[in-house]
GUDOMAR-311338 format. One line per field, with one value per atom (N, C-alpha, C, CB): residue number from 1; residue in one letter; atom name; z, y, x. Coordinates in nm, 3 decimals. Glycine has a CB too. Layout:
n (NUM_...)
res (A_...)
atom (CA_...)
up (Z_...)
north (Y_...)
east (X_...)
This chain:
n (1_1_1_1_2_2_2_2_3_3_3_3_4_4_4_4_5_5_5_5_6_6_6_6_7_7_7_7_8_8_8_8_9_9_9_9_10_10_10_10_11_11_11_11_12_12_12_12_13_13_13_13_14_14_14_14_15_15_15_15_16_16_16_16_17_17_17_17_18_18_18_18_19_19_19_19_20_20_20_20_21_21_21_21_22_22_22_22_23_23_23_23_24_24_24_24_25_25_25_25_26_26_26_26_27_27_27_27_28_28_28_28_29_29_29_29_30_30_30_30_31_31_31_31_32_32_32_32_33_33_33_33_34_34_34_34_35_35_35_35_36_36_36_36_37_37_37_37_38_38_38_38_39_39_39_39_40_40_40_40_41_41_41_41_42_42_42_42_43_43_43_43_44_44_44_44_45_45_45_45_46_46_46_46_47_47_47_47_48_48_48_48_49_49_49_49_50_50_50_50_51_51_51_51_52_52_52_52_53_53_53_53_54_54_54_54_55_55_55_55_56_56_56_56_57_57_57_57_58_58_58_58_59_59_59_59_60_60_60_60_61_61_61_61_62_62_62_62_63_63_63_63_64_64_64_64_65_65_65_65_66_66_66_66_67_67_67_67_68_68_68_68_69_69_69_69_70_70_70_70_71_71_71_71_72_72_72_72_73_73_73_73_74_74_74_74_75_75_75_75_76_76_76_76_77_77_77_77_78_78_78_78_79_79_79_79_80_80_80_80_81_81_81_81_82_82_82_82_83_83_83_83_84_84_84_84_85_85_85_85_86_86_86_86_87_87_87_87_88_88_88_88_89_89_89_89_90_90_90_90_91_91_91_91_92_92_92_92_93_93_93_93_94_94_94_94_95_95_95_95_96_96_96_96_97_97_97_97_98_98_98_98_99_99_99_99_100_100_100_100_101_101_101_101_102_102_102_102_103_103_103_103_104_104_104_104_105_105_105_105_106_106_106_106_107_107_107_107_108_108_108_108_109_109_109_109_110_110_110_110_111_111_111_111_112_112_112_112_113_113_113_113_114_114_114_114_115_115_115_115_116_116_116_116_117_117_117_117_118_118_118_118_119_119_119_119_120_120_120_120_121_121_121_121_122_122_122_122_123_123_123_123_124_124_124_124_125_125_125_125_126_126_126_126_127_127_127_127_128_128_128_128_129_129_129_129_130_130_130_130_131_131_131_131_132_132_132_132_133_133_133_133_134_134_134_134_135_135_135_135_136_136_136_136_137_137_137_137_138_138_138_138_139_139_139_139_140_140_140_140_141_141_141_141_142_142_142_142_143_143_143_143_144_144_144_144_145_145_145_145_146_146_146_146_147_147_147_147_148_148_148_148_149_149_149_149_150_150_150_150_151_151_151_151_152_152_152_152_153_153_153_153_154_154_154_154)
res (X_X_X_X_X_X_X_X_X_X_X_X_X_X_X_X_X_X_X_X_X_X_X_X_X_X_X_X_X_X_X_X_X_X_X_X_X_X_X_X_X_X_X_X_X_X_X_X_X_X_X_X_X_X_X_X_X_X_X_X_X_X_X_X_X_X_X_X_X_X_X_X_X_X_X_X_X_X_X_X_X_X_X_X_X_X_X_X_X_X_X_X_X_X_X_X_X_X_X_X_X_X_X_X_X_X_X_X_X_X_X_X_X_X_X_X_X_X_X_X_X_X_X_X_X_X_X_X_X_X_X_X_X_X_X_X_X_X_X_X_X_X_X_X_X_X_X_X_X_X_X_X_X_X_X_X_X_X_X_X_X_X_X_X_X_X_X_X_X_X_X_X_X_X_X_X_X_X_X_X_X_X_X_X_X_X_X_X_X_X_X_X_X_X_X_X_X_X_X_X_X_X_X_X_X_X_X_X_X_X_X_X_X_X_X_X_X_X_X_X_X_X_X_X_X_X_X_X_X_X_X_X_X_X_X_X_X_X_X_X_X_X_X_X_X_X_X_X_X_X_X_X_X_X_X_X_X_X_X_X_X_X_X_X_X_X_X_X_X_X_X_X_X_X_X_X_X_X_X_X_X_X_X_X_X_X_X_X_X_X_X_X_X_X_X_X_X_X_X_X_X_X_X_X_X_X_X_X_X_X_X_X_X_X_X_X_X_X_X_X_X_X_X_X_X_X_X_X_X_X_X_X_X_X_X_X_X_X_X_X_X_X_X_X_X_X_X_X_X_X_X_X_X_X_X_X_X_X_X_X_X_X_X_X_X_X_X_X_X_X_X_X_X_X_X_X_X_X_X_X_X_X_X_X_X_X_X_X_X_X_X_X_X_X_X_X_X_X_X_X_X_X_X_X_X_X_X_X_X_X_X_X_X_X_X_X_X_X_X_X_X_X_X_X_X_X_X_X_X_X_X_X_X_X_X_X_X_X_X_X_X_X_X_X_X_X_X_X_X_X_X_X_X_X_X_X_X_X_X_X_X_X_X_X_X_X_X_X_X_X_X_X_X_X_X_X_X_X_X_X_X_X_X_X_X_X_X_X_X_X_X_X_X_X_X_X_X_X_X_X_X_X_X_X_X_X_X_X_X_X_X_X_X_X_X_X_X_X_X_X_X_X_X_X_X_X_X_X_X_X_X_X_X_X_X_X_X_X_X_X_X_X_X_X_X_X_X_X_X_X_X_X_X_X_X_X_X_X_X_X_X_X_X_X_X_X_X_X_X_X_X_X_X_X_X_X_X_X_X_X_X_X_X_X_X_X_X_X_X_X_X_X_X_X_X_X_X_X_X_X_X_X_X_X_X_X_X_X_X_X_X_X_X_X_X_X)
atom (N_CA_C_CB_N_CA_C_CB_N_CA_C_CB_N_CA_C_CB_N_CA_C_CB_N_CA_C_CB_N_CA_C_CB_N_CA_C_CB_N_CA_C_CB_N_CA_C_CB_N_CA_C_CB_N_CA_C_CB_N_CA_C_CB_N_CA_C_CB_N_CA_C_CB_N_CA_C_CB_N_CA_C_CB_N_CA_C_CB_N_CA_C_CB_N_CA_C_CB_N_CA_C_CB_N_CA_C_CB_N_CA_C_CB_N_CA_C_CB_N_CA_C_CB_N_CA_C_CB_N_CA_C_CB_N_CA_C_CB_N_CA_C_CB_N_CA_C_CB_N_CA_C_CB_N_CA_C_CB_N_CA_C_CB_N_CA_C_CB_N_CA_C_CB_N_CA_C_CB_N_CA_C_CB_N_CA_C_CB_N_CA_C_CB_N_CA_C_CB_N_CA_C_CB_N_CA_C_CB_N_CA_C_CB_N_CA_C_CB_N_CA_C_CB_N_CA_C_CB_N_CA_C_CB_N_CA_C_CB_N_CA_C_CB_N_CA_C_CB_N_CA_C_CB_N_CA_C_CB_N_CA_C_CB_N_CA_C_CB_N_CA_C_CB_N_CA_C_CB_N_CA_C_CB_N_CA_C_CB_N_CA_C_CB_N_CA_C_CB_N_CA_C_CB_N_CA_C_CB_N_CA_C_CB_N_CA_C_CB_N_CA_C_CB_N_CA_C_CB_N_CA_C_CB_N_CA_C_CB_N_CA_C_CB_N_CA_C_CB_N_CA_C_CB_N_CA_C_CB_N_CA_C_CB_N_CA_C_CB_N_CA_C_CB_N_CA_C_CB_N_CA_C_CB_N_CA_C_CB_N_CA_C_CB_N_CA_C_CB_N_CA_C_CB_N_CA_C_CB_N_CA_C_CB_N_CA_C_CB_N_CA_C_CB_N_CA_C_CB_N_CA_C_CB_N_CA_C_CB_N_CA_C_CB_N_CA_C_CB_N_CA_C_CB_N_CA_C_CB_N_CA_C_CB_N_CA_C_CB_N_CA_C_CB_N_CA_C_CB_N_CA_C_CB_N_CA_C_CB_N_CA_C_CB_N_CA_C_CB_N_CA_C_CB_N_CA_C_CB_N_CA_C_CB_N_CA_C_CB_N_CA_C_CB_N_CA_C_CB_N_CA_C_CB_N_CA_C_CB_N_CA_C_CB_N_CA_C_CB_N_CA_C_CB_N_CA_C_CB_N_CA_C_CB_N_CA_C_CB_N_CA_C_CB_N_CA_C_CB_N_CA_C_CB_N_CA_C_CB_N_CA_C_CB_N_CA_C_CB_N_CA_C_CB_N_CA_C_CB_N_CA_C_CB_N_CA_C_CB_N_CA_C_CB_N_CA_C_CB_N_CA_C_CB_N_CA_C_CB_N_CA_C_CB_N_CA_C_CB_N_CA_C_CB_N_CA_C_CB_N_CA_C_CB_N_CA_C_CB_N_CA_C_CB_N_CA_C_CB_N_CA_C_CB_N_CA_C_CB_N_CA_C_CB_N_CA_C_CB_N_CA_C_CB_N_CA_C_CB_N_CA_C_CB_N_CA_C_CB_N_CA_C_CB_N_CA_C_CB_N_CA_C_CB_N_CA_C_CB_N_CA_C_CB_N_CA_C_CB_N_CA_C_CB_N_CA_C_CB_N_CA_C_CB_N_CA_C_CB)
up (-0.907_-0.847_-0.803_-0.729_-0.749_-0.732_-0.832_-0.683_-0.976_-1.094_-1.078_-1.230_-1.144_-1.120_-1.041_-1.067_-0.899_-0.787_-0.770_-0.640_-0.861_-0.858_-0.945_-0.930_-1.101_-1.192_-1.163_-1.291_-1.119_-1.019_-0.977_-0.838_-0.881_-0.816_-0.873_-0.753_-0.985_-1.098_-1.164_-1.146_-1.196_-1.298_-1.193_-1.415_-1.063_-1.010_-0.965_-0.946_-0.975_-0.920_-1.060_-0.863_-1.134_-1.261_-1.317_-1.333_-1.268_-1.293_-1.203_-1.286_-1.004_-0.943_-1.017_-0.794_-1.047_-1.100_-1.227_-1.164_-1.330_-1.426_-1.453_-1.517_-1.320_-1.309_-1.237_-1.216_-1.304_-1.227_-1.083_-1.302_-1.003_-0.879_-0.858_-0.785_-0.836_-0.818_-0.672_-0.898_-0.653_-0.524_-0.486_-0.536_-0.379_-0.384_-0.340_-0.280_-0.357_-0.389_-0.190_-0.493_-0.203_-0.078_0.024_-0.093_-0.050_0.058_0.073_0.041_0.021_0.008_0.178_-0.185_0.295_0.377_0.449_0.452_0.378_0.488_0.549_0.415_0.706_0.774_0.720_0.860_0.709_0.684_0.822_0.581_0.801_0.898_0.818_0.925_0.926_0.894_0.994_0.864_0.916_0.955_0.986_0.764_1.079_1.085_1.193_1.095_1.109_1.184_1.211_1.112_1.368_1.418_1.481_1.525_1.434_1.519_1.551_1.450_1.694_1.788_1.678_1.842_1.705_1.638_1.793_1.497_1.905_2.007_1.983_2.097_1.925_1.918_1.802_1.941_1.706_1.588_1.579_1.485_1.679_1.670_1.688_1.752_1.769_1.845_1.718_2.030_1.654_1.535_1.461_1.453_1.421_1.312_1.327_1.293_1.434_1.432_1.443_1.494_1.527_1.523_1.404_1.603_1.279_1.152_1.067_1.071_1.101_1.040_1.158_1.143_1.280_1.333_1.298_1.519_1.258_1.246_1.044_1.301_1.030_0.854_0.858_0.790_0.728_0.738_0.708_0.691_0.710_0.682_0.823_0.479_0.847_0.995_1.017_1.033_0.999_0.977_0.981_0.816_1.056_1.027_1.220_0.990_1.166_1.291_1.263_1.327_1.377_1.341_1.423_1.402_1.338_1.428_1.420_1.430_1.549_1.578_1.612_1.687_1.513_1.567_1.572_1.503_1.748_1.774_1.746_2.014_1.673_1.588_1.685_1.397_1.826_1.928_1.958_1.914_1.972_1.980_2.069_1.985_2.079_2.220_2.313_2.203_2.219_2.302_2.344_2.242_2.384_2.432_2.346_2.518_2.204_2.065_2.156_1.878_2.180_2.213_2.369_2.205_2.482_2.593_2.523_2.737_2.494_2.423_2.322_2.289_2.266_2.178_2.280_2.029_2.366_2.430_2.561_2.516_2.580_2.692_2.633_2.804_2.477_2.428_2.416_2.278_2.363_2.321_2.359_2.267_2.531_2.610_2.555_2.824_2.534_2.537_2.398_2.533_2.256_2.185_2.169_2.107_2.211_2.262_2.323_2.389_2.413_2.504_2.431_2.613_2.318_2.218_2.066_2.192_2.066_1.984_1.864_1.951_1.836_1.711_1.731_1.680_1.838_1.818_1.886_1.861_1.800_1.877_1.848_1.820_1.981_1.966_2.017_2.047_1.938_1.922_1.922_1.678_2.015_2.015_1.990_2.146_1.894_1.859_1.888_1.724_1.894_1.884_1.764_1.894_1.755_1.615_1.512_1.605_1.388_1.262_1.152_1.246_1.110_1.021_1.009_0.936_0.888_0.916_0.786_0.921_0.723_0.659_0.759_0.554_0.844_0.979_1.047_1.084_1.043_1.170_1.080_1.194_0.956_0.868_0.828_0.748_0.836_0.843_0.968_0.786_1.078_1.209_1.210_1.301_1.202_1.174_1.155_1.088_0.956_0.864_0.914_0.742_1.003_1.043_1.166_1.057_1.228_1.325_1.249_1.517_1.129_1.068_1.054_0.873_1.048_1.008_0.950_1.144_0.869_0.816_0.670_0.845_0.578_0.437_0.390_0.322_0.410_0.356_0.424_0.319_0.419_0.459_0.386_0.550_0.504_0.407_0.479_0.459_0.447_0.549_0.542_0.546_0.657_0.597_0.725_0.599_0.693_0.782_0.937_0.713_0.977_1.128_1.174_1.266_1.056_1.002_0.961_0.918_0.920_0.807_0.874_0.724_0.833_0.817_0.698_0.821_0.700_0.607_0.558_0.625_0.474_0.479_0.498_0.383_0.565_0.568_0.487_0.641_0.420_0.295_0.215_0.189_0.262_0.197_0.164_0.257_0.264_0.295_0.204_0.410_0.253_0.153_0.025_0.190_-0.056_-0.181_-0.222_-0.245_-0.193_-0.186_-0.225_-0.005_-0.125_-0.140_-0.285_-0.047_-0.348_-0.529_-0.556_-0.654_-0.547_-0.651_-0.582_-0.688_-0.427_-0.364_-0.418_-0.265_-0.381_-0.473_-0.592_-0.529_-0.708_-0.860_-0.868_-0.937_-0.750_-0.745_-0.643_-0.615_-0.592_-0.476_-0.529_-0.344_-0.691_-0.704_-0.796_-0.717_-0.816_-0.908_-0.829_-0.965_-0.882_-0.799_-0.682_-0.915_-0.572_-0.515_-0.460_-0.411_-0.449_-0.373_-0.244_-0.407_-0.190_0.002_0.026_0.151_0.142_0.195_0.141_0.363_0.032_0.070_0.175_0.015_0.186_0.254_0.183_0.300_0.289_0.237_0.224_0.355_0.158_0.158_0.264_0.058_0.314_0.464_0.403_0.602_0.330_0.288_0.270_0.191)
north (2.271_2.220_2.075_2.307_2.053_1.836_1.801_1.763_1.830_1.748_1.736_1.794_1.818_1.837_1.759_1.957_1.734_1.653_1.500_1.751_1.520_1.362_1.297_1.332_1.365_1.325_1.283_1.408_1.394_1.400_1.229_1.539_1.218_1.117_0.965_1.123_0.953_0.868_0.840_0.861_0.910_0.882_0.854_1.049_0.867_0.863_0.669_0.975_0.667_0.521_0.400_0.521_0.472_0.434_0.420_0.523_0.489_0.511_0.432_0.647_0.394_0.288_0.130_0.294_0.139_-0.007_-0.060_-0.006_0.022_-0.015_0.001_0.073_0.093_0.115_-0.021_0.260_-0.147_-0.230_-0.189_-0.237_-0.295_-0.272_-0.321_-0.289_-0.280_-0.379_-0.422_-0.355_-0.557_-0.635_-0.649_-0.781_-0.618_-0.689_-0.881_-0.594_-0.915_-1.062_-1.120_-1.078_-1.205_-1.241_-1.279_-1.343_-1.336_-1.292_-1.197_-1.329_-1.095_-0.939_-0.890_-0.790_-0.909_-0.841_-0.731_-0.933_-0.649_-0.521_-0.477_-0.367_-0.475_-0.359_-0.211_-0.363_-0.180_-0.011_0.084_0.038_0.214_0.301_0.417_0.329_0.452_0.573_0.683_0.572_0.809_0.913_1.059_0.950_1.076_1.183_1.291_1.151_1.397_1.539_1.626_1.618_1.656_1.708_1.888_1.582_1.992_2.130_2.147_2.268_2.214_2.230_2.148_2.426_2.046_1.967_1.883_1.859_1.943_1.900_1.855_1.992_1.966_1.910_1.842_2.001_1.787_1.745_1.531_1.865_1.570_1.455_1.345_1.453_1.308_1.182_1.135_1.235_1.240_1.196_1.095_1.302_1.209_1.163_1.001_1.285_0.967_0.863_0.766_0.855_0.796_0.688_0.640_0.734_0.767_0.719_0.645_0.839_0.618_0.567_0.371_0.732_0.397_0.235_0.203_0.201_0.270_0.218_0.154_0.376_0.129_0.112_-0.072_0.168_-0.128_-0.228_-0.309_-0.244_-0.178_-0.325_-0.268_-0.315_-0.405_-0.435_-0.423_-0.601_-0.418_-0.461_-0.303_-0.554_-0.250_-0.063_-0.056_0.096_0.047_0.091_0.264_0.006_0.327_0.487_0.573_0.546_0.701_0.725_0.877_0.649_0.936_1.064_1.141_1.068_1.243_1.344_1.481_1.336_1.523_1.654_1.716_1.687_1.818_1.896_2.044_1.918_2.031_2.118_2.160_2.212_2.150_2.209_2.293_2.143_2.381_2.445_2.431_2.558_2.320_2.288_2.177_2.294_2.072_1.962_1.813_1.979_1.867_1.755_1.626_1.800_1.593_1.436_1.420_1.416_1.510_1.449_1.388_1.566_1.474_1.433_1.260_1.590_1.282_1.152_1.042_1.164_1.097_0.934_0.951_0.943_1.024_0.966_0.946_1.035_0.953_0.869_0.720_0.920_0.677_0.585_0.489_0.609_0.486_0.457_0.287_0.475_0.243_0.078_0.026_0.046_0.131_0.104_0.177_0.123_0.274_0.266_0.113_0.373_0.103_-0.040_-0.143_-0.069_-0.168_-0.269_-0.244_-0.321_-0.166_-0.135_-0.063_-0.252_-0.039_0.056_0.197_0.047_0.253_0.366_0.408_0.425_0.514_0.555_0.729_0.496_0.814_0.920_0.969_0.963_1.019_1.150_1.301_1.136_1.337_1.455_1.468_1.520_1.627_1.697_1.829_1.686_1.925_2.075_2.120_2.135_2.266_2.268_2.322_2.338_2.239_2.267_2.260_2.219_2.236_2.214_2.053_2.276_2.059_1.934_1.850_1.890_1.909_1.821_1.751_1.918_1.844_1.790_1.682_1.895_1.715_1.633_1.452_1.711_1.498_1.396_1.296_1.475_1.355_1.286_1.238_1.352_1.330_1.268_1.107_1.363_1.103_0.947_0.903_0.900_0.927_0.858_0.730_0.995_0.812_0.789_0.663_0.901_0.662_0.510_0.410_0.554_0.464_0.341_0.192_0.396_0.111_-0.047_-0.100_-0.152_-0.039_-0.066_-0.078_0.024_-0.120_-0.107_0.001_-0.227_0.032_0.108_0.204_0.065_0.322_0.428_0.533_0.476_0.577_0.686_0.784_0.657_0.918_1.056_1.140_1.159_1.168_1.222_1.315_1.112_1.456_1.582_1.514_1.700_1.607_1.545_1.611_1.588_1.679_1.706_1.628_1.767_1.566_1.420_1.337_1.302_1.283_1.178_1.089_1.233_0.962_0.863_0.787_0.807_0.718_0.619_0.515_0.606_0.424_0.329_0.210_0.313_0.228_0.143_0.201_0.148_0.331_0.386_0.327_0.488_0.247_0.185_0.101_0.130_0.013_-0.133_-0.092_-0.225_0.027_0.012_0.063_0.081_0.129_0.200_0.052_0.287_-0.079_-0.183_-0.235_-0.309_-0.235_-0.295_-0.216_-0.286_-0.080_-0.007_-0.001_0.152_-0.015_-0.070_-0.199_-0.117_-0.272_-0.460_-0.431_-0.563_-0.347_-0.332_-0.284_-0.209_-0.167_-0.033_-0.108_0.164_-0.219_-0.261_-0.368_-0.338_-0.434_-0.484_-0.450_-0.546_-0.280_-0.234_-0.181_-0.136_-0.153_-0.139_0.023_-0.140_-0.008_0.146_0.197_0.165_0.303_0.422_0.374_0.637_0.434_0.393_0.510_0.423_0.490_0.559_0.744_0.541_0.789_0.875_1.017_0.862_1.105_1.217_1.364_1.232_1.399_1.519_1.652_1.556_1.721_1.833_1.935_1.875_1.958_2.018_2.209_1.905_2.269_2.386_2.453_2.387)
east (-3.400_-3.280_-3.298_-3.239_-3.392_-3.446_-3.442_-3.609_-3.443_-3.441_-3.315_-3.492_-3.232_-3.067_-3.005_-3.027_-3.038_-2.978_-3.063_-2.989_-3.175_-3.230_-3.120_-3.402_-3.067_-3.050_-2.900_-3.092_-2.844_-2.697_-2.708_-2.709_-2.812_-2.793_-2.756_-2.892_-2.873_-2.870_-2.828_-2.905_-2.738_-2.607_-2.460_-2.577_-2.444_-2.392_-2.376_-2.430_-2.511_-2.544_-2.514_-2.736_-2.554_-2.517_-2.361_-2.581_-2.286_-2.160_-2.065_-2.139_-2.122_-2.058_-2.084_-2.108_-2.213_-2.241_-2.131_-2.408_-2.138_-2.103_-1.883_-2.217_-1.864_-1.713_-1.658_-1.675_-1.576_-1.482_-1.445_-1.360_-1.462_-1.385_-1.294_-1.430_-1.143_-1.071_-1.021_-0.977_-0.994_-1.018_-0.879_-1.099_-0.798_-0.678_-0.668_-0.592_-0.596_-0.563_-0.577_-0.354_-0.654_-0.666_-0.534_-0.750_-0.429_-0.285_-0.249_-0.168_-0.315_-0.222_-0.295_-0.288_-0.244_-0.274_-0.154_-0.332_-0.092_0.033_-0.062_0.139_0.053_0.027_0.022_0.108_-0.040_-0.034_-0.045_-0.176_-0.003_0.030_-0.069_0.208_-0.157_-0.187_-0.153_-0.314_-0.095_0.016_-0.151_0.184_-0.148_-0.200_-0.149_-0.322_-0.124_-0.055_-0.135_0.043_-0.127_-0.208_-0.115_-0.272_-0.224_-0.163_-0.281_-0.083_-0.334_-0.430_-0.578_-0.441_-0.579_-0.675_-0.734_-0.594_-0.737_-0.803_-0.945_-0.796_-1.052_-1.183_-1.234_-1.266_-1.107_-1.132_-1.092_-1.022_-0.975_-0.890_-0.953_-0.791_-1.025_-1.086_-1.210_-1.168_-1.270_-1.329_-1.254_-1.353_-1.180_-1.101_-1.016_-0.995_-0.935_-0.937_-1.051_-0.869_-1.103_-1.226_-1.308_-1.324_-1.271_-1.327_-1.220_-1.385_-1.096_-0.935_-0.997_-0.706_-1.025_-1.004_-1.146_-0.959_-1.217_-1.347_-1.352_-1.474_-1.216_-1.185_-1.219_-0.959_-1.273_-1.286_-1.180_-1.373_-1.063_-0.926_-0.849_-0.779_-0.889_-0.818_-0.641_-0.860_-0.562_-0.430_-0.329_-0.429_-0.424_-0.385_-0.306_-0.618_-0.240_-0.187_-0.176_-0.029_-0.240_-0.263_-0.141_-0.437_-0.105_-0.043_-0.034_0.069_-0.085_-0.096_0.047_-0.191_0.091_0.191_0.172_0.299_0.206_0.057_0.263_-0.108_0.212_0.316_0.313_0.259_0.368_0.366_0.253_0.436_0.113_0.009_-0.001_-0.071_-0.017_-0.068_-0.185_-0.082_-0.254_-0.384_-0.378_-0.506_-0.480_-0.474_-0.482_-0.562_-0.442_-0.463_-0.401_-0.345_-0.285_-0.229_-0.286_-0.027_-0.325_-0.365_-0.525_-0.365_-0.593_-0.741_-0.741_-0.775_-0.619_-0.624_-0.568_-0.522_-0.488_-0.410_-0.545_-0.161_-0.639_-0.750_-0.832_-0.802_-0.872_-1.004_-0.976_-1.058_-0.817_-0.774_-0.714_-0.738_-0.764_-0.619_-0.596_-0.637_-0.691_-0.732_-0.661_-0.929_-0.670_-0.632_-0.445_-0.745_-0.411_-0.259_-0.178_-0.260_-0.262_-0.245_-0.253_-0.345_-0.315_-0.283_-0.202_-0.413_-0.158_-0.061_-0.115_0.011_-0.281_-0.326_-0.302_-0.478_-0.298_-0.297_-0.157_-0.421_-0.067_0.034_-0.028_0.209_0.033_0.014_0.197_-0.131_0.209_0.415_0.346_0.556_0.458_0.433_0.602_0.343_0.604_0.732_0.729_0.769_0.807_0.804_0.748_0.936_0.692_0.650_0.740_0.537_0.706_0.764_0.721_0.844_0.569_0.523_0.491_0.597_0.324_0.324_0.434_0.155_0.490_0.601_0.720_0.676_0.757_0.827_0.763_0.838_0.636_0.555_0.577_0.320_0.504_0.518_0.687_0.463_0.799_0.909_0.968_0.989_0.922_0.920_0.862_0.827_0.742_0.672_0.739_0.585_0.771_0.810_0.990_0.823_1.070_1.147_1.141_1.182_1.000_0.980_0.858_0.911_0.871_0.758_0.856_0.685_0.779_0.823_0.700_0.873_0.570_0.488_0.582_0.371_0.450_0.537_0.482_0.530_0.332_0.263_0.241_0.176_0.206_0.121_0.082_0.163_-0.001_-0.184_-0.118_-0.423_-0.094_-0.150_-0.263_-0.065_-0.350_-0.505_-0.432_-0.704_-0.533_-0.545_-0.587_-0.679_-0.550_-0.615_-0.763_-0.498_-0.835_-0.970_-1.060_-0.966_-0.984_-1.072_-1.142_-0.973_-1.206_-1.305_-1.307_-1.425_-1.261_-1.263_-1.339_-1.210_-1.374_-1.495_-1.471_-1.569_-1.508_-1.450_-1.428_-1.475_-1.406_-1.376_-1.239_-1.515_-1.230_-1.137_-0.986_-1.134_-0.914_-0.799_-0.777_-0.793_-0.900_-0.933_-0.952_-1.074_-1.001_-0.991_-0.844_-1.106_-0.754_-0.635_-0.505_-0.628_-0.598_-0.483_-0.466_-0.510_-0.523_-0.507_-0.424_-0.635_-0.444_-0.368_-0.217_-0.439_-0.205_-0.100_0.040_-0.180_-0.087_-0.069_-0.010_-0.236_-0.039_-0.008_0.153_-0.118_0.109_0.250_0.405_0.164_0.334_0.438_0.554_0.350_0.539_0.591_0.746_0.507_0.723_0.744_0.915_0.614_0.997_1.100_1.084_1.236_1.100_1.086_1.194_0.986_1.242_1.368_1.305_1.363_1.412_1.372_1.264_1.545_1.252_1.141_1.116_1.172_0.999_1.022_1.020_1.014_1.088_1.075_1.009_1.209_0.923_0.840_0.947_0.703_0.941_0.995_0.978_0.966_1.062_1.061_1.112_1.222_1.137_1.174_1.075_1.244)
């Protein structure tokens, strides 16, 4: 099984080198919004953002919607975060519950970003993740778009 997972490894390394990266264009800086919906995600939450502001593209604004929790998901996120609430990266909404497609059009409805990501309120990102997302952004943004869309709530 170490041959297998050496070899795994090696072709893996082999395969970032030789795959194009694409860069977005140095004026291309949007705000982006990242949407994360939270149901009793109390001992998960504070990770999880901290791996979304800890992204190397700065220009993000996060935003937590605790989707009625019964636990303590939005007090836990607005007392890890108070400093970054207070400067405008982090917003935390709370709604009644309805699912996270609800939770998700709830947002969707006070964004003024152009862009946005939705990750679980489980996740962990890499940080680089955002920043590579913007090219293929840059390519797709010029292209004509419908207004905002909405998740299917049925």
């Amino acid at each position: 099984m170490s041959a297998r997972l050496l070899l795994v490894g090696i072709l893996a390394i082999i395969d970032r080198l030789r795959r194009p990266h694409r860069v977005a264009s140095p004026g291309f800086n949007p705000r982006v919004a990242v949407l994360i919906p939270a149901y009793n995600e109390e001992k998960v939450i504070v990770r999880t953002i901290r791996s979304v502001l800890n992204s190397d593209y700065a220009n993000l604004h996060v935003i937590v919607i605790d989707d009625g929790s019964s636990d303590q998901t939005a007090e836990v996120a607005r007392a890890a975060y108070t400093a970054e609430i207070a400067a405008g990266r982090v917003q935390v909404l709370t709604k009644e519950n309805g699912g996270k497609a609800a939770a998700l059009n709830y947002a969707l409805d006070l964004l003024t970003e152009e862009f946005y990501v939705g990750i679980d309120a489980d996740t962990v990102i890499a940080a680089d993740a955002i920043s590579k997302l913007l090219p293929t952004l840059k390519t797709r943004s010029s292209a004509p778009w419908p207004e905002t869309p909405r998740w299917a709530t049925g």
